[in-house]
C-alpha positions in Angstrom: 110.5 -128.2 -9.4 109.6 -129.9 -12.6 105.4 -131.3 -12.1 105.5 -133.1 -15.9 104.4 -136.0 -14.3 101.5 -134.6 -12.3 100.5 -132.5 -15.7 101.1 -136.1 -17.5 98.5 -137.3 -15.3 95.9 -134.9 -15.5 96.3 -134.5 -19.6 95.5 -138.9 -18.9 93.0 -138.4 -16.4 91.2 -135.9 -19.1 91.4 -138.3 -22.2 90.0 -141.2 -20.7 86.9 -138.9 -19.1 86.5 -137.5 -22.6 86.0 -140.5 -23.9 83.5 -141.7 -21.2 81.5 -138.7 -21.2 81.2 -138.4 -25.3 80.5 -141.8 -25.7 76.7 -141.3 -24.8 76.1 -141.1 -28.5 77.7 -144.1 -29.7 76.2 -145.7 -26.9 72.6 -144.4 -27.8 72.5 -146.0 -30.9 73.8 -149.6 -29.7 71.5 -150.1 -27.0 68.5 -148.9 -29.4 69.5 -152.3 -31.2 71.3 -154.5 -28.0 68.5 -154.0 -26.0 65.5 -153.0 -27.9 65.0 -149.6 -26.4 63.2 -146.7 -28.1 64.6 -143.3 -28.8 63.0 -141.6 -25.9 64.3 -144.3 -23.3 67.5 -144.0 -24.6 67.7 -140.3 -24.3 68.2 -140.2 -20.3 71.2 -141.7 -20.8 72.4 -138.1 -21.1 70.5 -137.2 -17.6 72.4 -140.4 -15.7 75.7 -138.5 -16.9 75.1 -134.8 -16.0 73.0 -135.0 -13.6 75.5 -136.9 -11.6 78.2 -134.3 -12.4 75.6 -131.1 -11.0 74.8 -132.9 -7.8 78.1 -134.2 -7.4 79.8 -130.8 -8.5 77.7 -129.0 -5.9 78.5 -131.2 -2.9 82.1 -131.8 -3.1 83.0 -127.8 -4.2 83.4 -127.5 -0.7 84.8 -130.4 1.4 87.1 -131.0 -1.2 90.1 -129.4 0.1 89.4 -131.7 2.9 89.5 -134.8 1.0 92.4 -133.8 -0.9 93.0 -133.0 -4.6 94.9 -135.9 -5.3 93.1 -138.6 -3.1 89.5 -137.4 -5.2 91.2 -137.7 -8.2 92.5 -141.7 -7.1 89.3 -142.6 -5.9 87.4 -141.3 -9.5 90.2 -143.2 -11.4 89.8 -146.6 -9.4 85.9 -146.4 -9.1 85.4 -145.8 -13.4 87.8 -148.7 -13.9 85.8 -151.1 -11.6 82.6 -150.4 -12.9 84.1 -150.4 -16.3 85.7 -153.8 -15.9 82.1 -155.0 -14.9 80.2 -153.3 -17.9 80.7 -156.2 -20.4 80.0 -159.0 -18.0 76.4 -157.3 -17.1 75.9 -155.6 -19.9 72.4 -154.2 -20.0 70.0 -151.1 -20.2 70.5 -151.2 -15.9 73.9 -151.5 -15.9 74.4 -148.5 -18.6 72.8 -146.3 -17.2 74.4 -146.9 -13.8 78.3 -146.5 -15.4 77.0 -143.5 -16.5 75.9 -142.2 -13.5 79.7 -143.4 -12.0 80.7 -141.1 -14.7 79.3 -138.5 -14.0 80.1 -138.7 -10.4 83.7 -139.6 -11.0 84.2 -136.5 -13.8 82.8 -134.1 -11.2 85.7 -135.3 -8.7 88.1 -135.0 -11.9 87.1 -131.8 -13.4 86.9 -129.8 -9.7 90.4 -131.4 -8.5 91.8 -130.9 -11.8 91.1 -127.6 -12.3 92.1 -126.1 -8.4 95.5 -128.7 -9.1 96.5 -126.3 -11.6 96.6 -123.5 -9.7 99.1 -125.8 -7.6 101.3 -126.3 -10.3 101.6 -123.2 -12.7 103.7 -120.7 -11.9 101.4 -117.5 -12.9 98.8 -116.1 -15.1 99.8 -116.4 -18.4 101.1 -120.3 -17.5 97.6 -120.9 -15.8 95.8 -120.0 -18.9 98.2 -121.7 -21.5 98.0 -125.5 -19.6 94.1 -124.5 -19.5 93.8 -124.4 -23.3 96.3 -127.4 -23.6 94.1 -129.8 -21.3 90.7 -128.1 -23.0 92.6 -128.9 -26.4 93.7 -132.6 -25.0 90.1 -133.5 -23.8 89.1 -133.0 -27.9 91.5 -135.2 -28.7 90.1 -137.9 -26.3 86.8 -137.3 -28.2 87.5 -138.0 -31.2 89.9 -141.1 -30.3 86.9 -142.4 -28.5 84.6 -143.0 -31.8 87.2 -144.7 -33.3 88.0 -146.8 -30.8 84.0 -147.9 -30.3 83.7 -148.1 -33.8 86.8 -150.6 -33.7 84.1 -152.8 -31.2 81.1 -152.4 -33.6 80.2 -155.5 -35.7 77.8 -154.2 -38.7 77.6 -158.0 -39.7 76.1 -158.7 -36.4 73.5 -155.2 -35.4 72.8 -157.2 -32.0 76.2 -158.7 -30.7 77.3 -157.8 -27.4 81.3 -157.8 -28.3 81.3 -154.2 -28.5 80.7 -154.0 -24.9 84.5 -155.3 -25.0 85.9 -151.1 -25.6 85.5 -151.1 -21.4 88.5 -153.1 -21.1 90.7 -150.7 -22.8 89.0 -147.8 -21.0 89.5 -149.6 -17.7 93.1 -150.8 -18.5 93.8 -147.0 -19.5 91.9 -145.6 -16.3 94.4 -148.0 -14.4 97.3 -146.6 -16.0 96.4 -142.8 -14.8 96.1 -144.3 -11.4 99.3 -145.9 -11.2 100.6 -142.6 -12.5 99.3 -140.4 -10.5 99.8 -143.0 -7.5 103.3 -142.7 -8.2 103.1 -138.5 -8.4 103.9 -136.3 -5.2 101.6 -133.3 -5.4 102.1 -130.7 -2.6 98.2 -129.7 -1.9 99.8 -128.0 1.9 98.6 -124.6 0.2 95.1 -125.4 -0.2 95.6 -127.7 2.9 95.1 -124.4 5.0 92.6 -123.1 3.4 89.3 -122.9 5.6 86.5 -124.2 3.8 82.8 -123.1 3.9 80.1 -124.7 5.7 77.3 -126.6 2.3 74.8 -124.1 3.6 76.9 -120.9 3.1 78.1 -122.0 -0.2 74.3 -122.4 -1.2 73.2 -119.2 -0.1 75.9 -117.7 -1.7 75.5 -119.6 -4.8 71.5 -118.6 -4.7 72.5 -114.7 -4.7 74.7 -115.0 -7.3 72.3 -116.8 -9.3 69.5 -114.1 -8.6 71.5 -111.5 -10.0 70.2 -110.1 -13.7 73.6 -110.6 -15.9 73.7 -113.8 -14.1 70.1 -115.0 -15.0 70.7 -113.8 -18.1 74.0 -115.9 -18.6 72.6 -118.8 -16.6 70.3 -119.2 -19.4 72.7 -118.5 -22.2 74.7 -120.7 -21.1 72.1 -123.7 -20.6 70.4 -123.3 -24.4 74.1 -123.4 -25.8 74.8 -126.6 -24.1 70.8 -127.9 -25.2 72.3 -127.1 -28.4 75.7 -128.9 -28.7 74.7 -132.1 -26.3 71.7 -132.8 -28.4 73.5 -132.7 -32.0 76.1 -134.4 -29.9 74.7 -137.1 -28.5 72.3 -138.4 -31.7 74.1 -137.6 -34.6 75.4 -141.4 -34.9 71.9 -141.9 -34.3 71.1 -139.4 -37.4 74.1 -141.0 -39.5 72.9 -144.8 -38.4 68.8 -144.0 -39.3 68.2 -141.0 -41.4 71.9 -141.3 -43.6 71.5 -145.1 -43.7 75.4 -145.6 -42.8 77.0 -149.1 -41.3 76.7 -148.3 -37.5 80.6 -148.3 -37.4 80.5 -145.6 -40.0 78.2 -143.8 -38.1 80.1 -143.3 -35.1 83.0 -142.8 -36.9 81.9 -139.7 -39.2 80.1 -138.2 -36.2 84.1 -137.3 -35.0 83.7 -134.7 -38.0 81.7 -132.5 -35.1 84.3 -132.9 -32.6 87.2 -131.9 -34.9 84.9 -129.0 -36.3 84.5 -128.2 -32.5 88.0 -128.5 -32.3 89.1 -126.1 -34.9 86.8 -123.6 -33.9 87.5 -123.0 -30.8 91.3 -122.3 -31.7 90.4 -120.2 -34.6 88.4 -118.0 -32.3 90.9 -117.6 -29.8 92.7 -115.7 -32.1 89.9 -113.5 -33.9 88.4 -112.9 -30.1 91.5 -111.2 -29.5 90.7 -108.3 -32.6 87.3 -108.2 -32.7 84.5 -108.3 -29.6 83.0 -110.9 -28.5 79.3 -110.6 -29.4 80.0 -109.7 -32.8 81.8 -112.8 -33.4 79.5 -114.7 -31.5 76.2 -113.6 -33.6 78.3 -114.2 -36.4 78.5 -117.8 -35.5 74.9 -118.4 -34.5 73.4 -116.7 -37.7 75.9 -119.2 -40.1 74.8 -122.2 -37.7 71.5 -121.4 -38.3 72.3 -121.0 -42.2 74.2 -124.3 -42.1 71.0 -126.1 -40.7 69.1 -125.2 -43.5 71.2 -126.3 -45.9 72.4 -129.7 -44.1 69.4 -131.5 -43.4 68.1 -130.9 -47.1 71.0 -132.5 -48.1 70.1 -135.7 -46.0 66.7 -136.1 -48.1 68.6 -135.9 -51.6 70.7 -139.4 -50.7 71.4 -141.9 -53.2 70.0 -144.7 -52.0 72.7 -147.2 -52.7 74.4 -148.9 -50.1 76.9 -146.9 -48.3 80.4 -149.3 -47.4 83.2 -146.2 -46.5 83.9 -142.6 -46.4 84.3 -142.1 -49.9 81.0 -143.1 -50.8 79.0 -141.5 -47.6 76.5 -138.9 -48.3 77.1 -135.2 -48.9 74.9 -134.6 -45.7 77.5 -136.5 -43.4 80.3 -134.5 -44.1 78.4 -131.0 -44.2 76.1 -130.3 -40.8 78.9 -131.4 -38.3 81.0 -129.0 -39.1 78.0 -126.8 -37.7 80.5 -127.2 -34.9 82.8 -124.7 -36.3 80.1 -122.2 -35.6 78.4 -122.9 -32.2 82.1 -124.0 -30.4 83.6 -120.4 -29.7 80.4 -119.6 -27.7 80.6 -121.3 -24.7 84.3 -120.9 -23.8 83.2 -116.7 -24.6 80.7 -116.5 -22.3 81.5 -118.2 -19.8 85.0 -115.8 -20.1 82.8 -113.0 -20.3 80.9 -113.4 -17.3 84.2 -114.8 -14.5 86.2 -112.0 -16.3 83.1 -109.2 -15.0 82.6 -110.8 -11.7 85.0 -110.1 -8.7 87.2 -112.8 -8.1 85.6 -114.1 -4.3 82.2 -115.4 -6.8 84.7 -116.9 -9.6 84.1 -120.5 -6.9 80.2 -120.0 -6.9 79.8 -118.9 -10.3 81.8 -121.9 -12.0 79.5 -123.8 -9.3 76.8 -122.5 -11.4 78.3 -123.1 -14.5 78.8 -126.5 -14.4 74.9 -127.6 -12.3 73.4 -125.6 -15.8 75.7 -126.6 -18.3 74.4 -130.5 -17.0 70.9 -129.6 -16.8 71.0 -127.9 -20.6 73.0 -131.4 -21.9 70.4 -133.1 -20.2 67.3 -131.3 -21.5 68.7 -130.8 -25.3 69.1 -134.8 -25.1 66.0 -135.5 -23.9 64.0 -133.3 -25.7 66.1 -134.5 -29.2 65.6 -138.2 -28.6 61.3 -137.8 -28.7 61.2 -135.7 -31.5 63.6 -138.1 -33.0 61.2 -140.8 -32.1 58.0 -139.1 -33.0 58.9 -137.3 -35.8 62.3 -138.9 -37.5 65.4 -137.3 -37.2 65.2 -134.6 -39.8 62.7 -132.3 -37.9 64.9 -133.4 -34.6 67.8 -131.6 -36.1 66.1 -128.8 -37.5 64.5 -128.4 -33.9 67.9 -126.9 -33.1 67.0 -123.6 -35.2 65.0 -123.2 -31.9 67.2 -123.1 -29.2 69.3 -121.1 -31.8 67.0 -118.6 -31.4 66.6 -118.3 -28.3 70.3 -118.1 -27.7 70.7 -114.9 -30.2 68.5 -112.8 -27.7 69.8 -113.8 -24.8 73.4 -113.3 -26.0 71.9 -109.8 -26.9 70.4 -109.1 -23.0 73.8 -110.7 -21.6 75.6 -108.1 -23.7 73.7 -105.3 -22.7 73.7 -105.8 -18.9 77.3 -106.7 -19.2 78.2 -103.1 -20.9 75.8 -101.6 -17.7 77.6 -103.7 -15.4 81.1 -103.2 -16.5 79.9 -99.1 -16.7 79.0 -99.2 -12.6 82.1 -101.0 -11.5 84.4 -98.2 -13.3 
């Protein structure tokens, strides 16, 4: 049986979440000058989303099965197009951060149904792991279709106007089209159906264990400075394009897709040099030229011209050169998190990815907190080369997490 239509949906469901969820950024720098908010208060923007996706995550991991795949999915789709249809109409620092928070929520319904739907509708391994990489791939593509279409929103004639609140439409009238689609898909979930599902408090003691466990610690944090690192370059370089580069706010959004292409490429280019060469090598590799690229980017952003900047061609050396720091730092976190699932017996894979995604939130969170104060107290130059940091920190626990690994993988021979 042919399940293009269901894998149409969830490649739909996917793009219109990426969009959502990347758009924190954009979204930082227009309420700064919409509302009048400082950096710091804009900065828990990034909490309202992934916090919302850990708790979430966590509850429904279980019960799912229950509610069924398909039904959680519906519910996400309908619930993000209502509160975006409402977004321009009560547009406000309130309201933002609550669509956020319905983000969140509904991603964590997505990204959980999604990925158990695909074990539904591939056929084996190698099929599993090849639509995995294509809807990984597609959710890059949302994310750098999503600046362009805020930028097409943002006014640079008019800082403080409202009309770009106007992009929710489209998201909304998108979000309605996945629902009609997948409303219109039959997906067999009688498989799963059966399944018996653990009581919250098993899962949690389980989870706890597995958590306690050194080349789990050890990845746990890993795997939270990496995502400190990527959400806070993430979510404030329009921010750093808008106040440091002095770019039109529409350039500034768009020019910060740079990362997420960067991101993009570099994640396929290590799929194929993982596949010769061992992890950590590549890996340090990438974390001692982000660090390098650092260095030389944000000097870059001091040496501007000074004369008004109107397009691409005429943008700063620095706008073009430290996003593509994404190159470097995007093979890590699909490694690692490989690493440690591929070590692990398959019964923890469920609790483990349960930990995966509550510390990957908390780390987005933290990185865009902690970016947006120094941002604010000490201007976006030192916020940027704060990432050298967590950079740090990263390159000796990827170190640890190697070594344990090695002892790990030695025992279970």
């Amino acid at each position: 049986m042919s399940h293009w239509r269901i894998k149409l949906s969830l490649f739909l469901n996917y793009f219109v979440f990426a969009i959502l969820l990347n758009s924190v950024g954009t979204v930082i720098l227009q309420v700064q000058s919409n509302y009048g908010v400082s950096e710091s208060s804009a900065s828990v923007l990034e909490a309202f989303k992934d916090l919302s996706i850990a708790l979430v995550s966590f509850l429904v991991a279980s019960y799912i099965t229950r509610i069924g795949y398909k039904n959680a999915m519906l519910f996400a789709l309908g619930f993000i197009a209502l509160v975006s249809l409402l977004m321009p109409s009560l547009g406000s620092f309130a309201m933002t951060k609550l669509l956020f928070a319905a983000t969140g929520t509904c991603f964590a319904l997505i990204k959980v149904s999604v990925y158990a739907t695909i074990g539904i509708i591939t056929k084996d391994k190698k099929d599993h792991a090849s639509f995995m990489n294509f809807i990984e791939s597609f959710f890059m593509v949302g994310i750098l279709t999503g600046y362009f279409i805020f930028s097409a929103f943002v006014d640079d004639t008019q800082i403080q106007s409202a009309g770009w609140l106007n992009v929710y439409y489209v998201l909304a009238g998108i979000s309605l089209v996945a629902f009609l689609l997948l409303l219109s898909t039959s997906l067999d979930e009688s498989s799963v159906r059966t399944t018996v599902s653990k009581s919250f408090l098993e899962d949690f003691k389980e989870m706890v264990k597995l958590a306690l466990a050194p080349l789990v610690l050890v990845f746990i944090v890993s795997a939270f400075t990496y995502v400190l690192i990527e959400q806070s370059i993430m979510s404030w370089l329009p921010t750093f394009n808008s106040k440091v580069l002095s770019l039109p706010a529409t350039l500034s959004i768009q020019m910060a897709s740079i990362l997420a292409a960067s991101t993009a490429v570099g994640r396929f280019a290590a799929g194929i040099v993982l596949r010769r060469i061992h992890w950590f090598y590549v890996l340090m590799i990438c974390l001692f030229s982000a660090g390098v690229l650092v260095l030389v980017a944000i000097p870059l952003a001091q040496s501007t011209s000074g004369h008004p900047v109107t397009g691409w061609t005429d943008a700063p050396l620095g706008a073009f050169v430290f996003p593509l720091i994404g190159l470097f730092i995007a093979p890590i976190y699909p490694a690692i998190n490989s690493v440690i699932l591929s070590t692990l017996p398959p019964r923890q894979h469920a609790p483990m990815s349960g930990l995966i995604v509550i510390f990957s939130a908390l780390g987005g969170t933290t990185g865009s907190i902690i970016t947006g104060n120094i941002f604010e107290a000490y201007g976006g130059q030192t916020a940027f080369y704060f990432s050298l940091v967590p950079i740090c920190v990263l390159l000796v626990c990827l170190f640890f997490f190697n070594r344990i690994q090695k002892k790990s993988e030695n025992l279970n021979r």
